[in-house]
N, C-alpha and C positions, 0 to 999 in steps of 0.2 A: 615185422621184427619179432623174434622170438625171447619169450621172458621167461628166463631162467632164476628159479625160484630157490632160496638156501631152504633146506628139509630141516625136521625136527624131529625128534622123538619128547613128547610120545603126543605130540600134537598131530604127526601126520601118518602115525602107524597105520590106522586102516588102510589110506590108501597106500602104503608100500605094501603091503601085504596084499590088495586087491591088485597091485601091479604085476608082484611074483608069480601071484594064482593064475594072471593072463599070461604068462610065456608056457611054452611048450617043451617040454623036459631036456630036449635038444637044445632049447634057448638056456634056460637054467644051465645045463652043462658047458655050455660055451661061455657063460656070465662068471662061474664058479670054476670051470677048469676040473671041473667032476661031476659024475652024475650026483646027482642031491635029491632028497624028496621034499616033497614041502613041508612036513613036521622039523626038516632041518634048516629050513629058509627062515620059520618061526625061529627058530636055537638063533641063529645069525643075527636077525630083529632083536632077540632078546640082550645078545653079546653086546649091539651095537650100538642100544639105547644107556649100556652101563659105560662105557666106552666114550661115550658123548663123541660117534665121528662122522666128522663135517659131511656134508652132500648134500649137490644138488640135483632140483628136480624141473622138466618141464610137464604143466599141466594145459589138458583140453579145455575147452569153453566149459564146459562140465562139472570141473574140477578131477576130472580123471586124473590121475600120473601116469602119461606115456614115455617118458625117457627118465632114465635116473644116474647118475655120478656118485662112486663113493670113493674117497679117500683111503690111504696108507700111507701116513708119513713117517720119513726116517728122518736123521738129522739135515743130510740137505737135497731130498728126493722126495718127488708126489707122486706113490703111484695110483693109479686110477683106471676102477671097475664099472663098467658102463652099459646098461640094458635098455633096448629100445621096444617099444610093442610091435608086433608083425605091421600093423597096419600103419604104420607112421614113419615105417625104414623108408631110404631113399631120399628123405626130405632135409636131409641136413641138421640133424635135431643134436645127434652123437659127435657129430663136430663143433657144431656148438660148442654144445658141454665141455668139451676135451678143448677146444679154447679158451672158455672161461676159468677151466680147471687151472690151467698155462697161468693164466693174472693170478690167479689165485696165490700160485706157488713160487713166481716171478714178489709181489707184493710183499712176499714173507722171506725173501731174502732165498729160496731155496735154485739149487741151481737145477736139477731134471727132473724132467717129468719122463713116467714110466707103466709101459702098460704090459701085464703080462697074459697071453692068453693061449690056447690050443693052437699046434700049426693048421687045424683044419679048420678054425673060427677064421677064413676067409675075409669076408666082411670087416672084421676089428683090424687084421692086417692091412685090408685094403687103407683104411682110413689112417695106420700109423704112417704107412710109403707115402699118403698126401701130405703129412705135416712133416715129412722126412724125415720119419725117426730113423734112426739106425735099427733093424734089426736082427737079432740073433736067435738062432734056434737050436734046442740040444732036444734029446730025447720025446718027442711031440712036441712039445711045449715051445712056443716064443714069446721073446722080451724084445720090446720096443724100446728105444730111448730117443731123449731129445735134449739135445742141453739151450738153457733157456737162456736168454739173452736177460742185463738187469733191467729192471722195473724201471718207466718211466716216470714223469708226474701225472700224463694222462693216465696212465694204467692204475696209480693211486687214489684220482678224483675218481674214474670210473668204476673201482670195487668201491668205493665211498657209496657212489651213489646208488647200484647197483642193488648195494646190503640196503640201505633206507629203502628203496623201490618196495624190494622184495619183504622189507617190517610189514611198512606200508599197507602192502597187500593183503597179508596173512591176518593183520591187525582186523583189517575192513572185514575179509572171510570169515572171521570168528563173530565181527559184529552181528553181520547178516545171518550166519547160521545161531545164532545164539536168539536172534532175533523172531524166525521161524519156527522154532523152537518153542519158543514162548506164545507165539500168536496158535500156534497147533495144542501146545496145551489147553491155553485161554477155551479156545472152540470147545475141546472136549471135553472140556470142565461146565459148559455152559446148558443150563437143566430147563429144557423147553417148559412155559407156564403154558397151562390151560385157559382157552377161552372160555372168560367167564360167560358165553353167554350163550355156552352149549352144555 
């Protein structure tokens, strides 16, 4: 089962910023709907951490970030921007997301979910025709829609527990790396004695 993680700023900046550095300028521009450089990915990071907006993220055994979800909400539409790593496409990571997104937005009373991307981002089209969005295309550019059905009670115990999971988690991560951290200072602070009996 894949565990889908809610992101932070400025707790998880490195790794979004070690995720953008891993796409290929063609991914950036299909993610963005423009070419972009990476000093402008930084500007985005920076807008987004003022902004305080929601996303999720799935990580490797590693703690890599191979897939990510960001939000745009309007008053009752979520739309949603979604990057996956070359090497982890095809496994169902981006549907995921883009389903959890669905709870997300379904939970908060909103009625559509909405993706807008390049008509030649293939792949992201591919994946709105699975969840039958409607979509429309003007000038390059397509918009997906989906109108959402209301939020069950499973769908409200499940983003319940989903957010605890994922505290949970992030909670533990900080332990452990806060923890190594410590024990790597300890080491390097530690001043070998001399054998007294050389």
């Amino acid at each position: 089962m894949t565990t889908i993680n809610r992101l932070s700023l400025p707790r998880d900046r490195f790794a979004l910023e070690t995720h953008f550095a891993a796409l290929a300028t063609e991914d950036l521009r299909n993610r963005f709907c423009h070419s972009i450089k990476p000093e402008a990915v930084t500007k985005y990071l920076d807008q987004w951490s003022a902004a305080d907006i929601l996303s999720y993220g799935i990580f490797d055994p590693d703690r890599g970030l191979i897939a990510v979800s960001q939000f745009a909400q309007s008053a009752d539409e979520l739309e949603v921007g979604i990057s996956v790593l070359p090497a982890y496409r095809r496994k169902g990571l981006a549907l995921s997301l883009l389903c959890r997104c669905a709870r997300y937005a379904r939970t908060r009373g909103l009625k559509a979910l909405i993706i807008h991307c390049l008509t030649d981002n293939v792949p992201m089209l591919s994946l709105a025709r699975r969840i039958d969005m409607t979509i429309e295309t003007s000038n390059g550019e397509s918009d997906g829609h989906l109108t959402l059905r209301a939020a069950t009670a499973i769908d409200f115990w499940s983003e319940i527990a989903d957010d605890q999971d994922s505290l949970a988690k992030s909670i533990a991560d900080s332990v452990v790396k806060s923890w190594q951290l410590a024990e790597k200072t300890a080491l390097e602070t530690v001043t070998p004695t001399k054998d007294s009996g050389t």
